[in-house]
N, C-alpha and C positions, 0 to 999 in steps of 0.2 A: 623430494618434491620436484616436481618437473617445471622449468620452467616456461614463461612467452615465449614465444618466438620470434614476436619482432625486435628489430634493432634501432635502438634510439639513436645510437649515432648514424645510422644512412634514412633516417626516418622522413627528411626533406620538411624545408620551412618555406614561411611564403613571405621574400623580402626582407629576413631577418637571420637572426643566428643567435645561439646562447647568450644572452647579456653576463659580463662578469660581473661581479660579487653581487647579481641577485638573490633569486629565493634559494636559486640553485646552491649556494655558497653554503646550504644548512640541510642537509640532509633530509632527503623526502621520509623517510621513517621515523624521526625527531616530526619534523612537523606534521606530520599524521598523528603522532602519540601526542604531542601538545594540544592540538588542536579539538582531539578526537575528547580527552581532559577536561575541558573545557564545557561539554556538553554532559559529562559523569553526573554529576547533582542535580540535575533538572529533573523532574517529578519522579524520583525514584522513589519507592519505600521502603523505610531501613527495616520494617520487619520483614518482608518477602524481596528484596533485592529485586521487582522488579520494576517500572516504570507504567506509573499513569499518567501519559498525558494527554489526556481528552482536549477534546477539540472547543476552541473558545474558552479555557479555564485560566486557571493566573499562570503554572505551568506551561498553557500555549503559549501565552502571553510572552513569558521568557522565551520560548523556543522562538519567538517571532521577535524579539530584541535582539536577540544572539546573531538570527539572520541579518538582521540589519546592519549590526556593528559589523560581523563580518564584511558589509559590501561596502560600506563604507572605510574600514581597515585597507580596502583595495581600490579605493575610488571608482567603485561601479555605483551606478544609480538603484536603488532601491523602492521598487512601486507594489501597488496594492490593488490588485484590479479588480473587477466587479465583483468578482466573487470569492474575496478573499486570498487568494491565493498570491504567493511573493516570489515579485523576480530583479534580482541584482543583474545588472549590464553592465558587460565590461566593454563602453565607450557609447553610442548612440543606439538605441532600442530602433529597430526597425525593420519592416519585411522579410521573411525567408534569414532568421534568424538559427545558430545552432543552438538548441536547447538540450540544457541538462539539469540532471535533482532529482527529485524525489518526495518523501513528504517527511516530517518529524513528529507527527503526532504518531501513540501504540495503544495497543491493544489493551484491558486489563492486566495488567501483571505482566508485559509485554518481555520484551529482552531487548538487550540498548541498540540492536544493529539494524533492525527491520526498520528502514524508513533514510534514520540520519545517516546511516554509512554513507547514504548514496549522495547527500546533500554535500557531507565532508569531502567527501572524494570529490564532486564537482568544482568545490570552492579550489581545491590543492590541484585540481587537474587546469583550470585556467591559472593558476600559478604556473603551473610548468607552461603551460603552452605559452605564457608573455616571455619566459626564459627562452623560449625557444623562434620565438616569432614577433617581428616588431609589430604586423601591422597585418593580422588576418583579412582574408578576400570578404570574407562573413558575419556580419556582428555573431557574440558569444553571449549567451544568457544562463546564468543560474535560475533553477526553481524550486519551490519546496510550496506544491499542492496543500489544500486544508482539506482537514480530516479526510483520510486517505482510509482509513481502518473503521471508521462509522461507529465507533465505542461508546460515544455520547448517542448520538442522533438513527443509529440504525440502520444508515446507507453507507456502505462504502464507497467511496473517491467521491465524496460529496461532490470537493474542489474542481474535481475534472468535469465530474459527468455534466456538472451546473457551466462550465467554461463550454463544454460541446453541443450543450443544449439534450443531454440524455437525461437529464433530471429537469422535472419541471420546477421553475422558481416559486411558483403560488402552491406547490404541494410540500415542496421544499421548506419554506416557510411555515408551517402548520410542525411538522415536525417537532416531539418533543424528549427532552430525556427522561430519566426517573424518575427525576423532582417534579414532572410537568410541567420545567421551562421550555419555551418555544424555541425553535430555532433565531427566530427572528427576534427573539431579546436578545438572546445571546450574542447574535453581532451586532446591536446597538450597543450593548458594553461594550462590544470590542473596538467598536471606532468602526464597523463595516455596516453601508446601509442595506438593511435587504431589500427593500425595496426596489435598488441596482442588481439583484441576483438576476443570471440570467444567460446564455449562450454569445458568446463577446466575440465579433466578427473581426476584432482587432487587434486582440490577440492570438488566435489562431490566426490570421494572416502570420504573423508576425514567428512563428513557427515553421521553418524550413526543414528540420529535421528536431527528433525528440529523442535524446537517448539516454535511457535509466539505469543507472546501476543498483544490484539490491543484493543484498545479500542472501546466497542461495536456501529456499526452506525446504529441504533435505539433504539427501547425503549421497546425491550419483557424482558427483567431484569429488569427495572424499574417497569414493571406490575407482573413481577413472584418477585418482592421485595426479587432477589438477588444478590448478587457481584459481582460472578464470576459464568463463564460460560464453558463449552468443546465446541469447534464445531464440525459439522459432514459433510458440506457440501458446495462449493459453487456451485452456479446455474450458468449457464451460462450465458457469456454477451462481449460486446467488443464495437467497436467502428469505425464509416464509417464514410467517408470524403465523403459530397454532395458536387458534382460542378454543379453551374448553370451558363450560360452562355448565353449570351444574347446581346445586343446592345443599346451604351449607343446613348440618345437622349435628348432635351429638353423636358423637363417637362409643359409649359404651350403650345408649339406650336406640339405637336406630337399626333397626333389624335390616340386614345386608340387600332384601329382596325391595327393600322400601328406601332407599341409597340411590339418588342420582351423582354421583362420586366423577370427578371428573380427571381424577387419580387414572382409573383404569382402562381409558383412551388415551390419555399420553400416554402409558406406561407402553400400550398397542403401539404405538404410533415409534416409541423410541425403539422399542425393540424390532418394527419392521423395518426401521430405517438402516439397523446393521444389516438385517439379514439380506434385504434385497439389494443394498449397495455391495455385500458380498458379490453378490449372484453377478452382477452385473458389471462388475472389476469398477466400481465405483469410489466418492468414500461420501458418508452422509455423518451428521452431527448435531446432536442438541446440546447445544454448550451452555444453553439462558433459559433459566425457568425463574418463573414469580407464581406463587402462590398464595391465595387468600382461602381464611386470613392467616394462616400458616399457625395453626396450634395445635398442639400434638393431639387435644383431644376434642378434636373437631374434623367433621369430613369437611373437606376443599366446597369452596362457592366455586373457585375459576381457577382456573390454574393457565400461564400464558407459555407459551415455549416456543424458542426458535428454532429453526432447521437450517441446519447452511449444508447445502450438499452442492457437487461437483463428479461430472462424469467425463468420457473420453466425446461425447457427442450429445448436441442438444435433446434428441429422440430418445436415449437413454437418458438423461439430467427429466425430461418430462415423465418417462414412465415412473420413476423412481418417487417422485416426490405424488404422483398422482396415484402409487401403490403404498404412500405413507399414510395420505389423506383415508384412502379406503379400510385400511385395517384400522385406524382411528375411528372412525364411522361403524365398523361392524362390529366396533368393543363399547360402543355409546352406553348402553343402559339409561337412556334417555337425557342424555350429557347432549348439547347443542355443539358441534365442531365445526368452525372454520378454518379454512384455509389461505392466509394473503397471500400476496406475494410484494416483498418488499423491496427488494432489486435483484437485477437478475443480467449479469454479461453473458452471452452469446462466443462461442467459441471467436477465439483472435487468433489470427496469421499475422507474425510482423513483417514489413513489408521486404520483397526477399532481395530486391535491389539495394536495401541499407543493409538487412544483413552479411549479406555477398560481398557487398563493399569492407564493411568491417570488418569479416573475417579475413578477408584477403590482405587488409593492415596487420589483424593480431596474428597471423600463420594459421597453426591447427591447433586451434583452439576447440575443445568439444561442443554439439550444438545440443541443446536440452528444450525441451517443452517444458512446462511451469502447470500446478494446479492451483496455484496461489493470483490473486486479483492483482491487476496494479494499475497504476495514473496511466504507464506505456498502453496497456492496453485498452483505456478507451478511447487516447489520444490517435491510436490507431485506423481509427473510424475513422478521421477526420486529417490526418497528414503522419509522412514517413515516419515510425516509429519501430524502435528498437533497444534491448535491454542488455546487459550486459550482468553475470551471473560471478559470484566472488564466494569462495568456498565456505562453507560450513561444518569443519569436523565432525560435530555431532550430530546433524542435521537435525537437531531441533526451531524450534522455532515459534514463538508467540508464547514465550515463558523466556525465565532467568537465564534459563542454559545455555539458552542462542548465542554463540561463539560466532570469531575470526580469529584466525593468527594474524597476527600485527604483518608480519610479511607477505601475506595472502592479500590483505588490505592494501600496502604500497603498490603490490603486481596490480589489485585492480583501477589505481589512481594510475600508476604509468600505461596498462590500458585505456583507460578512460581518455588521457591527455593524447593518447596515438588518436585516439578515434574524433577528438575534437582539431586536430591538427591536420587532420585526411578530409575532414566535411566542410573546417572553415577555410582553408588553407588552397585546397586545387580544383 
């Protein structure tokens, strides 16, 4: 394994020096594994070993107590801002702030690392930097975004995009999941008014820089054999709601010519989604289908499907999904097909003055672009933001198998803690 190249001890503090028998005094990879422990049993499922934890469920619910004990465990202030989302301050919350997190909510069946690594690392990475500095130039904030993965409700970075104003709040609100709860019940249980949803001019002030750690979803670190990573980019990608619509009929007495089957335009629409994301060095996806009423010996009334596709450039991401819609259409047989569009990021550059900086902290560090969404990049839009990349052996990802090595993880806290100590510090 190759390792950082920066060096902790000439690494320079601002006003301060190692405190003895702090955090320091217990070894960062001990309190990574405890800490990391800790988070194990929250919405996992013991028959698939992976985690659900949807956004607004009793699962969130822990995951947003967990947060809180932590900030309190540390004496940082713990708040809940308009729209959900939680930020621990370590000392007074205020203007041009260094922020760091990520989110804790996953995917269906998700894998434990996509989200919380980055929150845990945050927590242990302002641990080191109080070890290391008495009295940073910069307030320090911890974050951990709400629904980040859109599992329930269908939008990814809910949290963010409603914090930048890229989601609107009165559409936001309508949103609903499976059950056909709203959005807007759902954070009335939670203690969040929606009513306050909405684009927060005070907390983005409050935002100086923004930097994400996440764990990598593939596997160009495991082939460049190293740890940690800067990014530079994501490509663009989003996600459309297919409806097909059709007329339900029996199944053994309904002659094939007299079948408005709405089977045989999705089935058009999935199969063109590979091939032309082939074509086009893309990758396209129907991971969500509903069908009614779903009996074997019945043709389909409707059948719902989503498309989450992602290209190197918006003009390929448009052809793509606008050559999914058309082979859907030309396989109709009188099936009625739309096509939404349910959110959709626009390719992101993070910004090259924080990355430049960073990397000039972590040495040579490899730099990767991402085709994966995150909080960094719509925070993007809106103030200096940048991510930090922490290996994934197998380079799976949004399943069980999503790995870190436990060392891979420390390199990326003692990362993390350089880069919070170069942004709050000089």
């Amino acid at each position: 394994m190759r390792a950082p190249t920066w060096d902790r001890a000439t690494s320079g503090v601002c006003d301060g020096r190692m405190a003895a028998g702090g955090v320091a005094a217990v070894p960062l990879a001990a309190r990574f594994a405890a800490l990391w422990s800790s988070l194990e049993r929250v919405g996992r499922d013991p028959s698939t070993g992976g985690y659900r934890r949807f956004a607004w469920t009793e699962a969130d619910r822990a995951l947003r107590d967990w947060f809180a004990g932590q900030a309190a465990d540390r004496g940082m202030t713990c708040e809940v801002d308009r729209n959900g989302n939680l930020w621990a301050w370590d000392g007074e919350a205020a203007d041009g702030a260094v922020v760091t997190g990520s989110h804790l909510d996953s995917v269906p069946d998700g894998g434990a690392f996509d989200g919380p690594l980055g929150v845990v690392s945050a927590f242990l990475a302002v641990d080191e930097l109080r070890d290391r500095v008495d009295r940073p130039r910069r307030p320090v904030a911890v974050v951990a975004f709400a629904d980040e993965e859109g599992a329930r409700f269908g939008v990814a970075c809910a949290g963010s995009r409603l914090l930048t104003g890229a989601l609107d709040p009165a559409a936001a609100r309508t949103l609903t999941d499976r059950d056909a709860v709203p959005l807007a019940e759902a954070l009335r249980a939670a203690g969040v008014d929606p009513e306050g949803l909405g684009r927060d001019e005070r907390a983005l002030a409050r935002i100086g820089a923004y930097v994400e750690l996440h764990v990598e979803q593939g596997r160009a670190l495991a082939d460049l054999d190293a740890p940690v990573a800067v990014a530079t980019a994501i490509v663009p990608h989003g996600r459309w709601h297919l409806a097909f619509r059709g007329a339900a009929d029996h199944a053994g007495t309904t002659r094939l010519a007299d079948r408005q089957d709405p089977m045989l335009p999705f089935a058009a629409a999935v199969t063109s989604a590979r091939a032309l994301a082939e074509q086009a060095g893309a990758v396209a996806t129907v991971g969500r289908v509903q069908v009614a009423p779903n009996a074997t010996n019945a043709v389909p009334a409707a059948v719902d499907a989503w498309l989450d596709a992602r290209a190197a450039d918006d003009a390929v991401l448009d052809a793509l999904v606008a050559g999914v819609t058309e082979a859907a259409h030309a396989a109709a047989h009188g099936v009625q097909v739309t096509c939404t569009e349910e959110s959709r990021s626009p390719a992101v550059r993070f910004d090259a003055a924080l990355r430049d900086r960073i990397r000039a902290v972590l040495g040579d560090v490899p730099l990767l672009p991402t085709a994966a969404g995150h909080d960094a990049g719509i925070l993007a839009a809106e103030v200096p933001a940048a991510m930090l990349f922490v290996r994934n052996p197998s380079g799976v990802s949004h399943s069980p198998a999503e790995t870190a090595d436990p060392e891979d993880c420390v390199a990326g806290i003692e990362a993390l803690a350089a880069v919070l100590e170069e942004l709050a510090c000089r």
